[in-house]
C-alpha positions in Angstrom: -12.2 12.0 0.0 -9.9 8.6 -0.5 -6.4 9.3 1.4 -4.3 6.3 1.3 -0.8 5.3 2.3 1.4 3.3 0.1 5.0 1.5 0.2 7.1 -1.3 0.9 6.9 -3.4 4.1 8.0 -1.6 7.4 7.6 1.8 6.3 5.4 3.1 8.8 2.1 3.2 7.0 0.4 1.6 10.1 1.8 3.7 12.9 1.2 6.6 11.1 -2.5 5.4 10.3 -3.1 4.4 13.9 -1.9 8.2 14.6 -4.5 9.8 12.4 -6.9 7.8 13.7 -6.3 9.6 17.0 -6.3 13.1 15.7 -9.2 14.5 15.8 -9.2 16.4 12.5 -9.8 13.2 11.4 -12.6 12.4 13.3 -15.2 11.9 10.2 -13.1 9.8 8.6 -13.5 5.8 8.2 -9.8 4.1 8.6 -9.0 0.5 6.8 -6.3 -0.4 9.0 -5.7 -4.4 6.9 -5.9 -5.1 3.5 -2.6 -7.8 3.7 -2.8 -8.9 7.3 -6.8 -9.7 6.6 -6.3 -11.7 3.7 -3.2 -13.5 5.8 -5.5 -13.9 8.9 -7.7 -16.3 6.6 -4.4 -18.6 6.0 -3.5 -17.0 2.7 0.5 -17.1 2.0 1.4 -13.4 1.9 4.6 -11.4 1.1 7.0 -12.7 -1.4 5.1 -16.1 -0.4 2.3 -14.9 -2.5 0.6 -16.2 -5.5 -2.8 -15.7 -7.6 -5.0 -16.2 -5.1 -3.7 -14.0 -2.4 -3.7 -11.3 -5.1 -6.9 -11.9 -6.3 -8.7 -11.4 -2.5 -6.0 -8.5 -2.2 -6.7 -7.1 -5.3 -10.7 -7.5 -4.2 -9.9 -6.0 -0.9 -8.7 -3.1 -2.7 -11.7 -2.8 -5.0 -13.9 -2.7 -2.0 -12.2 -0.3 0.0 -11.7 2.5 -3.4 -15.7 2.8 -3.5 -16.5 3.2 0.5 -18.1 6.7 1.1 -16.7 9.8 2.5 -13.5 11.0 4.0 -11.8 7.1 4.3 -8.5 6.5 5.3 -6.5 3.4 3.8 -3.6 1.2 5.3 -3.2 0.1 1.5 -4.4 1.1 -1.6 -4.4 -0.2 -5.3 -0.7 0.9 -6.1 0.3 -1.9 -3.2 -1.6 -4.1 -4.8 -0.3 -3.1 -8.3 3.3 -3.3 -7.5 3.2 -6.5 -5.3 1.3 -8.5 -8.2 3.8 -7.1 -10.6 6.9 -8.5 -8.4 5.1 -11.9 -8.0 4.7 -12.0 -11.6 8.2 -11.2 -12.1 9.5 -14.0 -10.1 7.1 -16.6 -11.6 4.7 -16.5 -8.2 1.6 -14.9 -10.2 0.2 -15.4 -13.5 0.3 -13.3 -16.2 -3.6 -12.9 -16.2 -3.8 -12.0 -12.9 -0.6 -9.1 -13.4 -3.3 -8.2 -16.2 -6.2 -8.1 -13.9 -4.0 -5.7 -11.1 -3.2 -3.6 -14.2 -6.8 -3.0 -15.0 -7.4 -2.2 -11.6 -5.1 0.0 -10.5 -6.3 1.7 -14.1 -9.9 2.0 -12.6 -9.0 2.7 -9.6 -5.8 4.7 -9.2 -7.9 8.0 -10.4 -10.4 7.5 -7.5 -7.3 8.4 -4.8 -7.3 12.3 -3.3 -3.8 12.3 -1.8 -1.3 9.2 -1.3 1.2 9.3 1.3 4.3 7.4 0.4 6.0 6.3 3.3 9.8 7.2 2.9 11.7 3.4 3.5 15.2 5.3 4.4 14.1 6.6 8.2 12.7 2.9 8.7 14.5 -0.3 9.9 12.8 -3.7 8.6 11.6 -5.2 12.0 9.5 -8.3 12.2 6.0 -8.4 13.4 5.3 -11.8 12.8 3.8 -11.7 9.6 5.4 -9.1 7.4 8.5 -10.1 5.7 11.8 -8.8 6.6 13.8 -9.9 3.1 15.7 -7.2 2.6 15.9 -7.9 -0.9 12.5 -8.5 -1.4 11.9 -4.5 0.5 14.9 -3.6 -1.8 12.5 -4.8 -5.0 9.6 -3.3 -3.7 11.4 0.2 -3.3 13.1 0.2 -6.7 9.8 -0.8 -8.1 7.9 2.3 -6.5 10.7 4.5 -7.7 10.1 3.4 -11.2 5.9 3.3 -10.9 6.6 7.2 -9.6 8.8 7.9 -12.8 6.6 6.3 -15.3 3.5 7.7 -14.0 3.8 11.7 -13.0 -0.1 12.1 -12.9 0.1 9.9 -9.8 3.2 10.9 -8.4 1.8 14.9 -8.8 -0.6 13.7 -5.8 1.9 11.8 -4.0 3.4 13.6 -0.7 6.3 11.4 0.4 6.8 10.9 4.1 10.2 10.9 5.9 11.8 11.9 8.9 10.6 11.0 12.2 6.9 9.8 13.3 5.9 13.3 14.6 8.1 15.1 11.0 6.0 12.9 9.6 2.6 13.5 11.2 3.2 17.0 10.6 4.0 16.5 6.5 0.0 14.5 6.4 -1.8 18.1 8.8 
């Protein structure tokens, strides 16, 4: 079983993934708690900073995690990397090959995810941890652009649950 979350910045993807991890229902169940903060940790230029390279080891990261057996847990998945690569592309940051090679991808790969939790951006303020970004118009782009993935692809968004409300609400929505 592949669960992963998805969504813009400061969502709560990562709290709620830490949360899991402590339930044990989840127990048998392998977490990927980086995909973005990883590829940043090796002095890759993340976020609205990014360009082909840093999609090309996210977009790898994400390859890697979509084929790890059993019940697995991800931070991020392939629609993240999808919809970031398309908004660097947009503002001339990626190449058009490389939006090509995302598109591909997430084609491959999108089928391969059981549920996807979408984390809800409108219970969530945009707080800093030191590496995300807090551009509120760059989270604005992000959101818009997941509302019009969702509506131009119902096959995924049939096995989308959205998340919202409070960290507990939203604990209970994943049980």
């Amino acid at each position: 079983m592949l669960i992963s979350f998805t969504g813009a910045q400061c969502t709560g993807k990562s709290t709620l993934l830490s949360r899991m991890l402590s339930d044990s229902k989840f127990r048998k169940c392998t977490f990927i708690k980086e995909v973005t903060r990883k590829v940043a940790a090796q002095g890759i230029k993340i976020n609205a900073d990014g360009d082909n390279i840093t999609q090309l080891f996210i977009l790898s990261e994400h390859l890697h995690n979509h084929y790890l057996p059993g019940c697995v847990v991800l931070d991020r998945c392939i629609l993240d990397g999808y919809i970031y690569t398309k908004w660097l592309n947009q503002n001339g940051k990626v190449d058009d090959w490389v939006l090509d090679h995302a598109t591909k991808l997430h084609d491959i790969l999108v089928d391969k995810l059981d549920v996807i939790f979408y984390t809800n951006p409108i219970d969530v303020d945009l707080v800093s941890d030191g590496q995300r970004s807090v551009d509120v118009k760059f989270r604005d782009d992000i959101i818009n652009m997941y509302g019009t993935y969702f509506d131009s692809h119902p096959d995924v968004y049939n096995k989308t649950v959205t998340l919202s409300g409070t960290v507990d609400q939203r604990m209970k929505q994943i049980l």
